[in-house]
DOBA-631432 format. One record per residue (C-alpha): x, y, z. Coordinates in Angstrom, 1 decimal, padded with zeros to 4 digits. Example, Ala and Ser with C-alpha at 12.3 -4.5 7.8 and 13.67 -1.06 7.14 Angstrom:
// residues 2
rec u = 012.3&v = -004.5&w = 007.8
rec u = 013.7&v = -001.1&w = 007.1
// end
This chain:
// residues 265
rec u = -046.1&v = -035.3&w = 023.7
rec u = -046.8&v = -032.0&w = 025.3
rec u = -045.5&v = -028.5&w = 024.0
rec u = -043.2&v = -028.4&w = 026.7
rec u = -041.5&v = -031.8&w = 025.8
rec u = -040.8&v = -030.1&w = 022.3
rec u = -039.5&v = -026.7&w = 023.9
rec u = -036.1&v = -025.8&w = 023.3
rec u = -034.1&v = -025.5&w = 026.1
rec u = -033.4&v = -022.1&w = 027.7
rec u = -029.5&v = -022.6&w = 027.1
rec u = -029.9&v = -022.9&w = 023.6
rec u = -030.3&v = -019.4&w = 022.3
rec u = -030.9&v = -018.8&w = 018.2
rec u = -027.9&v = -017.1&w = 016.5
rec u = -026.5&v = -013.7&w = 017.0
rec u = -026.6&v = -011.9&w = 013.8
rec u = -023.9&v = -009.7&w = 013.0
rec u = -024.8&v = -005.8&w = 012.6
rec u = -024.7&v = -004.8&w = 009.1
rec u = -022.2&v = -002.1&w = 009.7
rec u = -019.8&v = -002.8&w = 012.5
rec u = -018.9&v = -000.8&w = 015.3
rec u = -015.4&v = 000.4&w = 013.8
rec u = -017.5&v = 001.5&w = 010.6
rec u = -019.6&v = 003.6&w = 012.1
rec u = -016.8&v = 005.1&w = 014.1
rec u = -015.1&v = 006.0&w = 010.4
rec u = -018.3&v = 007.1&w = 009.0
rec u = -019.1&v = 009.6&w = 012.1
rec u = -015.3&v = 010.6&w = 011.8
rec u = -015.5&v = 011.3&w = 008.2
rec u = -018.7&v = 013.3&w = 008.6
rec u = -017.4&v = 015.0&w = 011.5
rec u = -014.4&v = 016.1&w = 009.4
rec u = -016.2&v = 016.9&w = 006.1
rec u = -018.7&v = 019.0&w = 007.9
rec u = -016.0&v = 021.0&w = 009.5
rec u = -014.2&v = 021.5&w = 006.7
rec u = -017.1&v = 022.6&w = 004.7
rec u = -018.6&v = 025.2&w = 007.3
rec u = -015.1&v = 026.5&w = 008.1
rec u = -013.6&v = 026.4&w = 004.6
rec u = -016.2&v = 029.1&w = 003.6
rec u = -014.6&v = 031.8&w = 005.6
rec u = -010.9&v = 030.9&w = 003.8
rec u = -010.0&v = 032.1&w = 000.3
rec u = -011.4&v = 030.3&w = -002.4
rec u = -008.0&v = 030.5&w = -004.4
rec u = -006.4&v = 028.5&w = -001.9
rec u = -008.9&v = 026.0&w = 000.1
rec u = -011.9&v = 024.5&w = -002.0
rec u = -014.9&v = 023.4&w = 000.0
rec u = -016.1&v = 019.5&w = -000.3
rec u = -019.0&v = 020.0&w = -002.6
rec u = -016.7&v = 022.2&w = -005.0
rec u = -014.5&v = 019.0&w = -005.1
rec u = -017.8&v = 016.5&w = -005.7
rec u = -018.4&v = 018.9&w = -008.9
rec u = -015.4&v = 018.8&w = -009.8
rec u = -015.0&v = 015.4&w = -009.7
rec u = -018.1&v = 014.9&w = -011.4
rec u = -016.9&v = 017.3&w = -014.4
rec u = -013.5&v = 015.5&w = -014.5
rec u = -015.0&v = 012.2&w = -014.4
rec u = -017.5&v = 013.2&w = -017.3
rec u = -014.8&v = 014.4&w = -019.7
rec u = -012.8&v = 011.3&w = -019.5
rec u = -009.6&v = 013.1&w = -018.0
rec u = -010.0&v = 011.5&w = -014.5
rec u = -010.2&v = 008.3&w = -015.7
rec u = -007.2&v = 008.4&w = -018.1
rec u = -005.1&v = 010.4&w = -015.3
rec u = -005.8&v = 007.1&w = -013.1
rec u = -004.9&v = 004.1&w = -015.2
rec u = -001.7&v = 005.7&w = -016.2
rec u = -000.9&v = 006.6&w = -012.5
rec u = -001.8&v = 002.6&w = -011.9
rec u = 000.0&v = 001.5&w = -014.9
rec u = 002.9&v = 002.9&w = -013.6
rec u = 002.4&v = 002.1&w = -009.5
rec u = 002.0&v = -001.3&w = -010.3
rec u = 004.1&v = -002.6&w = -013.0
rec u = 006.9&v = -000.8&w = -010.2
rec u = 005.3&v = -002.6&w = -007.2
rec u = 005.2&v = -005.7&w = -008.7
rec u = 008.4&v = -005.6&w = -009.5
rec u = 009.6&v = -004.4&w = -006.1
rec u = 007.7&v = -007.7&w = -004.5
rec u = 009.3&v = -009.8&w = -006.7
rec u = 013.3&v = -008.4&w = -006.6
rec u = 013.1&v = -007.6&w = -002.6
rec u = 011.7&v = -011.0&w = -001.6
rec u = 014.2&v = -012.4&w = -004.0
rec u = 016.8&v = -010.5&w = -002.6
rec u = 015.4&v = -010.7&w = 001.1
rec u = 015.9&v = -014.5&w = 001.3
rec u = 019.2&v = -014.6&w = -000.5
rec u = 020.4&v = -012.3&w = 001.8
rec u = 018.5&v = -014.1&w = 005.2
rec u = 019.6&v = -017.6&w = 004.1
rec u = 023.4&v = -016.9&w = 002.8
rec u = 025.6&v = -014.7&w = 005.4
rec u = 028.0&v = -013.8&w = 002.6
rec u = 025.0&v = -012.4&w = 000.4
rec u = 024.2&v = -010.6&w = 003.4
rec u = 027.4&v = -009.0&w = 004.0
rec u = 028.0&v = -008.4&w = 000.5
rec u = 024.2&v = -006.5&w = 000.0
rec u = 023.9&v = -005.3&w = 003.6
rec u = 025.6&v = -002.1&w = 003.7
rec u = 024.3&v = -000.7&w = 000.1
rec u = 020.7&v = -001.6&w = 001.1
rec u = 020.7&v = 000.5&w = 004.3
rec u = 022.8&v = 003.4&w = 002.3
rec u = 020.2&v = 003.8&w = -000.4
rec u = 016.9&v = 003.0&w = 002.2
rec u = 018.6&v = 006.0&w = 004.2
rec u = 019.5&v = 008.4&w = 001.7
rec u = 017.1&v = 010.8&w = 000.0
rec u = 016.3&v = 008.8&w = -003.1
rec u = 014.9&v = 011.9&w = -005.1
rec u = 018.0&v = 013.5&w = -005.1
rec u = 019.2&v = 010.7&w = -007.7
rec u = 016.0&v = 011.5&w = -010.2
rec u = 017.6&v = 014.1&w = -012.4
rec u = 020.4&v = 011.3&w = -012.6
rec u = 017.8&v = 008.8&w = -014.1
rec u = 016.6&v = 011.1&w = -015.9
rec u = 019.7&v = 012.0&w = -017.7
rec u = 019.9&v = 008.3&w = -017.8
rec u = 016.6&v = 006.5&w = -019.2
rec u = 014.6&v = 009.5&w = -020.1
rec u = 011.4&v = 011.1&w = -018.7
rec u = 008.7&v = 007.8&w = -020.0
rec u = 007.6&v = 005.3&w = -019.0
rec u = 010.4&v = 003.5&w = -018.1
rec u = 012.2&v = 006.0&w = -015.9
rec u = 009.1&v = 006.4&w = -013.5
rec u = 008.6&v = 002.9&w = -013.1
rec u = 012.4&v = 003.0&w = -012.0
rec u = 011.6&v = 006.0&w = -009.4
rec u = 008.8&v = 003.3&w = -007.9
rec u = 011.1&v = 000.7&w = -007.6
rec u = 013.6&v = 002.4&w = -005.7
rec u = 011.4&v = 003.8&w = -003.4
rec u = 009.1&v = 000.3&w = -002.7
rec u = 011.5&v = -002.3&w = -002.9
rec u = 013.9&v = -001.5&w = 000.4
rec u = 011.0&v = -001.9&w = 002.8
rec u = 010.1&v = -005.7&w = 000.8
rec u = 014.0&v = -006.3&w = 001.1
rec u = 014.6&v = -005.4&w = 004.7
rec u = 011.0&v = -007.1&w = 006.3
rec u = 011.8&v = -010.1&w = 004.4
rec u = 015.2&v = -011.0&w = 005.7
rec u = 013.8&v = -010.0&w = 009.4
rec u = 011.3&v = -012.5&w = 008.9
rec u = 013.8&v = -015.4&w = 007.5
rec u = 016.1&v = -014.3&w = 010.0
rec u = 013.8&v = -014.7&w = 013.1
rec u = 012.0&v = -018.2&w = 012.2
rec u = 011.5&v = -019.5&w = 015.9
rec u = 014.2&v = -021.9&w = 016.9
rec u = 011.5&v = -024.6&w = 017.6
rec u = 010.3&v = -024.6&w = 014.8
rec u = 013.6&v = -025.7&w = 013.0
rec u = 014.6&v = -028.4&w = 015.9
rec u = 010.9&v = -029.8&w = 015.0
rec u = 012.0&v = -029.8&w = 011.4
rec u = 015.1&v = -031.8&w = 011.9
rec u = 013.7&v = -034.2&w = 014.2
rec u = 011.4&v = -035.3&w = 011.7
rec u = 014.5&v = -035.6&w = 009.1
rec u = 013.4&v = -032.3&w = 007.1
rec u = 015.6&v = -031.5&w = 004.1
rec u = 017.0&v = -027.8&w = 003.8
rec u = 014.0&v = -027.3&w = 001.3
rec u = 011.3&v = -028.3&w = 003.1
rec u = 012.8&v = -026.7&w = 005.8
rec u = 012.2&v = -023.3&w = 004.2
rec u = 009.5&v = -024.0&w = 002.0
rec u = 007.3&v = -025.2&w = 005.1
rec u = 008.9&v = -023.6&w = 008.0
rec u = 010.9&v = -020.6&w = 007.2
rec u = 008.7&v = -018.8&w = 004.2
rec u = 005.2&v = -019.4&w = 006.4
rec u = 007.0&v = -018.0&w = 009.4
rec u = 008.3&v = -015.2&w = 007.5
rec u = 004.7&v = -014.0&w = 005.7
rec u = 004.0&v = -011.1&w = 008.4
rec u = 007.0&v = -009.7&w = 007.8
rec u = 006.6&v = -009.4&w = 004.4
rec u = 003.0&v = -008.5&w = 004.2
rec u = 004.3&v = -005.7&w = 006.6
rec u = 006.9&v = -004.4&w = 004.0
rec u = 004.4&v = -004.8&w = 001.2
rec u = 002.2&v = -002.5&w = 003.0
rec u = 004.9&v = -000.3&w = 003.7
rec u = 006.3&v = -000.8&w = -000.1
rec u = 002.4&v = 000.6&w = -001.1
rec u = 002.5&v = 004.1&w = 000.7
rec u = 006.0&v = 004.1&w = -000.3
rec u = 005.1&v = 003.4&w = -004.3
rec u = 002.2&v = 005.8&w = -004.2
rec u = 004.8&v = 008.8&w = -003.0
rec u = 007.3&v = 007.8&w = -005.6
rec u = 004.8&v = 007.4&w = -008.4
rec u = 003.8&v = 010.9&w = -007.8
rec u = 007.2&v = 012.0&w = -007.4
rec u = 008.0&v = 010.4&w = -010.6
rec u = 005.2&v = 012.6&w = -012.5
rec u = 005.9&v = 015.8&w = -010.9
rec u = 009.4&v = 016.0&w = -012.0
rec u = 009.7&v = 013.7&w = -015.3
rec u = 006.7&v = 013.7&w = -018.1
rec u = 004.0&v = 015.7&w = -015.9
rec u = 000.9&v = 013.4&w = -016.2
rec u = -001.2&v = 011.0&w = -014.3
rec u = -002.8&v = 012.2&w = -011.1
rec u = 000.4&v = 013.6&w = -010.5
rec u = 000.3&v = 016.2&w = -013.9
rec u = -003.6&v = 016.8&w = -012.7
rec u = -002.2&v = 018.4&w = -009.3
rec u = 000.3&v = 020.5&w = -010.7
rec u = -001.4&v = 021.3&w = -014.1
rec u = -004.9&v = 023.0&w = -011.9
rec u = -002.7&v = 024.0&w = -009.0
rec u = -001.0&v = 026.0&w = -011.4
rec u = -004.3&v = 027.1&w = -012.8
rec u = -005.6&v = 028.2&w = -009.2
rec u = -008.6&v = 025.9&w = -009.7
rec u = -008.0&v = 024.7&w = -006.4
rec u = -010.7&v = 022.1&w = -006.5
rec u = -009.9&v = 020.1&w = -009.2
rec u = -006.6&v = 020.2&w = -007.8
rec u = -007.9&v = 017.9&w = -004.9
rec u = -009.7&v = 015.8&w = -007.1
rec u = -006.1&v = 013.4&w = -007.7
rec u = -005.6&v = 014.1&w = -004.0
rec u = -008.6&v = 012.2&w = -002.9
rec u = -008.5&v = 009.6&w = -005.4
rec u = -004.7&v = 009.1&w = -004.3
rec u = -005.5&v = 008.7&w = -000.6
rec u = -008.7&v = 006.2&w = -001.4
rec u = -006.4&v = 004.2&w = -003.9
rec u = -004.1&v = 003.9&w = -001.0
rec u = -006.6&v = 003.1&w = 001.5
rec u = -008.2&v = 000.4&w = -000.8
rec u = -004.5&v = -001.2&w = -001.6
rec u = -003.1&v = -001.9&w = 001.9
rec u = -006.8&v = -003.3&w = 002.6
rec u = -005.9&v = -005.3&w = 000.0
rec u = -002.3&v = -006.2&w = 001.3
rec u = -004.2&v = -006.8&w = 004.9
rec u = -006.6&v = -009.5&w = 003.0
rec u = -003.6&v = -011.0&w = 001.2
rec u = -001.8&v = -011.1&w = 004.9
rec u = -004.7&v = -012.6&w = 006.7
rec u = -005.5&v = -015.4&w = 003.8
rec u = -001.7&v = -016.4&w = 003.8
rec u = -000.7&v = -016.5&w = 007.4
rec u = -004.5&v = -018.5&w = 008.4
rec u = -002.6&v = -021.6&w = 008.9
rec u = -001.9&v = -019.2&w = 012.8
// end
């Protein structure tokens, strides 16, 4: 047999291998450069008292993370965030599908869950605080009440707008009312309320600070306002950074949850 009886064919190409850092990565990384650099050659001319350059805020974030306080600051902040967000998943789905599968629940609920999504919810934190206290327990409160309308209002959209062919599928193969939602309407429903869960995480995140600035001052929250206070300006956007990687890094999460749940598309 001759080496060109053995050749492989000029259609058949080997594998493409995929870059190790994708196009949209290196987009994010330039950006981020592009902004960092800017910020640090143009931040010199500011006052120091009021804008800290990005190396000021590596040190300082070296020196915080060395002395333990960064690291404390954080799991309370988490602690808090998501014992609330949990909660918040669990009470607005639960309310979300009593109100998208039972008209009277949802004329009952409906027009307190669009008063209280509407209306400034901080102005009703000096009221919980008279109320539970300034602990634990009260700032876990303020995260619930901020995270849980967007669960509750994305999760009766999505029970609400299962696809009418799906259901006449359903009851031509003799589906019972359960299996109708546990295989129908629920799977249907899971972008909606991945979409409310990553709106519930921004949404926690601003209340969990909320909830430290004007109840027990701690966590990241009692970081900003204890150095701001201090004027040391960069260890004042030490929590700031690690607040807007943390949410970054949880609606990734929420995305990965979203994709693995709604693969059966």
């Amino acid at each position: 047999m001759s080496k060109s009886d053995t050749a492989v064919p000029a259609s058949v190409s080997a594998p493409r291998r995929s870059p190790i850092v994708s196009r949209d990565n290196w987009i994010r990384i330039v950006t981020a450069i592009v902004l960092i650099g800017s910020w640090e050659f143009f931040g010199r001319n500011a006052n120091p008292l009021l804008v800290a350059l990005p190396s000021q805020v590596l040190m300082a974030t070296w020196e915080m993370l060395l002395s333990g306080e960064l690291v404390e600051a954080t799991i309370e902040s988490l602690s808090v965030f998501a014992v609330g967000y949990l909660i918040s998943l669990l009470l607005g789905m639960a309310i979300g599908i009593l109100m998208g599968t039972s008209r009277t629940a949802e004329i009952a609920l409906d027009p307190y869950v669009n008063a209280l999504y509407s209306m400034p919810l901080i102005a009703l934190v000096p009221i919980l605080m008279l109320w539970v206290g300034v602990g634990f327990t009260s700032k876990v409160i303020i995260v619930v009440m901020f995270a849980i309308f967007p669960v509750i209002i994305n999760t009766l959209a999505g029970v609400r707008n299962v696809e009418k062919s799906y259901l006449d599928i359903g009851v031509a193969f003799g589906a019972t009312r359960w299996m109708t939602f546990t295989g129908i309407v629920m799977p249907s429903a899971v972008p909606y309320i991945a979409s409310g869960m990553r709106l519930a995480v921004s949404r926690g995140i601003i209340a969990m600070i909320v909830a430290e600035f004007l109840t027990s001052i701690a966590g990241l929250g009692g970081l900003i306002i204890n150095y701001s206070n201090q004027f040391q300006t960069a260890k004042a956007f030490v929590p700031v950074f690690i607040l807007a990687i943390l949410g970054n890094l949880l609606t990734h999460a929420v995305k990965l949850a979203e994709d693995r749940m709604g693969a059966w598309r």
